[in-house]
C-alpha positions in Angstrom: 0.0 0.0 0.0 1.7 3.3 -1.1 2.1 6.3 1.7 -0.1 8.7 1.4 0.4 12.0 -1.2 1.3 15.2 1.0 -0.9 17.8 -0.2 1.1 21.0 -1.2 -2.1 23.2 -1.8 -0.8 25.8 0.6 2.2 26.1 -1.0 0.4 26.9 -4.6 0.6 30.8 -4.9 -1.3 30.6 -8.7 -4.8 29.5 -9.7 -5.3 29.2 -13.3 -8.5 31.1 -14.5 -8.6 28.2 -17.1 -9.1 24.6 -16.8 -9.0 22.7 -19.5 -7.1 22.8 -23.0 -8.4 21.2 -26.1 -7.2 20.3 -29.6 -9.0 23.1 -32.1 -11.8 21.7 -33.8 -12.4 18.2 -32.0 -15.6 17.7 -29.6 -14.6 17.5 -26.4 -17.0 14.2 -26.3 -14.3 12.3 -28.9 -11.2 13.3 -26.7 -9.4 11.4 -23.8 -8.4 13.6 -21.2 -5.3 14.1 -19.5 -5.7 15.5 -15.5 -2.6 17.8 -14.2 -3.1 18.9 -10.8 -2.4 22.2 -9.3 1.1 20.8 -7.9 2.0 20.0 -11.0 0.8 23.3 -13.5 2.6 25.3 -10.1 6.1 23.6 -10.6 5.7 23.9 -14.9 5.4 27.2 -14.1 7.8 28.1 -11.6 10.0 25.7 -13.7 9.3 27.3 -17.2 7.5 31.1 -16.5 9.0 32.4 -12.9 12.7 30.7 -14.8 13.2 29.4 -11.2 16.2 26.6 -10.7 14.7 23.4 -9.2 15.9 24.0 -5.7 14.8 27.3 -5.6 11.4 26.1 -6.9 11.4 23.7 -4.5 11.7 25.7 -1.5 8.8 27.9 -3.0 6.6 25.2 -3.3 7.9 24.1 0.5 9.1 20.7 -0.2 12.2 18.6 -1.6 14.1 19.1 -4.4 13.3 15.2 -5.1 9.9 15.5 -4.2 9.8 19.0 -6.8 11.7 16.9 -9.2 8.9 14.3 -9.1 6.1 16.7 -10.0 7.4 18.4 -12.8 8.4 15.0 -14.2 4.9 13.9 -14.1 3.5 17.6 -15.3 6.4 17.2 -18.5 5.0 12.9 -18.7 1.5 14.3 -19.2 1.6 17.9 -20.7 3.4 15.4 -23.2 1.2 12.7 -23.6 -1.5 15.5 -24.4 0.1 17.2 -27.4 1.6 14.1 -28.7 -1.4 12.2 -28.5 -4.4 15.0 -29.2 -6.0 14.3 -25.8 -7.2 17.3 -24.0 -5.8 18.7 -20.8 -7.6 19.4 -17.5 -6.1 21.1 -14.4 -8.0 19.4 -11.2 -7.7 21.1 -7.8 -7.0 18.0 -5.8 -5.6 14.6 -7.3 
């Protein structure tokens, strides 16, 4: 049985206004979706927007580098999987 996921909502300083992303022109009804949790859109972006090194990042987002280094992994594994694939992409709030 795996440990249970520490919840780093108070350490997310950004709430998109936006929730899901879609390939132009397909119903949303014919598309798989991916689901990216706040975590993972927050370290993308301190990662990619804020320019922030991964241990500085980390320390914003009040956890390990390893544990920082996890979640954008899994946010570059799925942001992936959605272009690549055509699927849409959804942010949840908890996951």
């Amino acid at each position: 049985m795996p440990r249970p996921q520490h919840c780093l909502c108070k350490a997310i300083k950004f709430e998109p206004n936006i929730m899901y992303f879609k390939p132009q022109g397909v119903p949303m009804r014919h598309l798989q979706v991916v689901e990216l949790s706040l975590e993972e859109i927050e370290a993308y972006r301190l990662r990619h927007i804020e320019d922030m090194e991964q241990q500085a990042a980390a320390e914003k987002m009040d956890t390990s580098t390893s544990t920082y280094q996890r979640i954008l992994y899994s946010a570059y594994k799925k942001i992936a999987d959605a272009l690549v694939n055509g699927k849409a992409i959804k942010i949840v709030k908890h996951k």
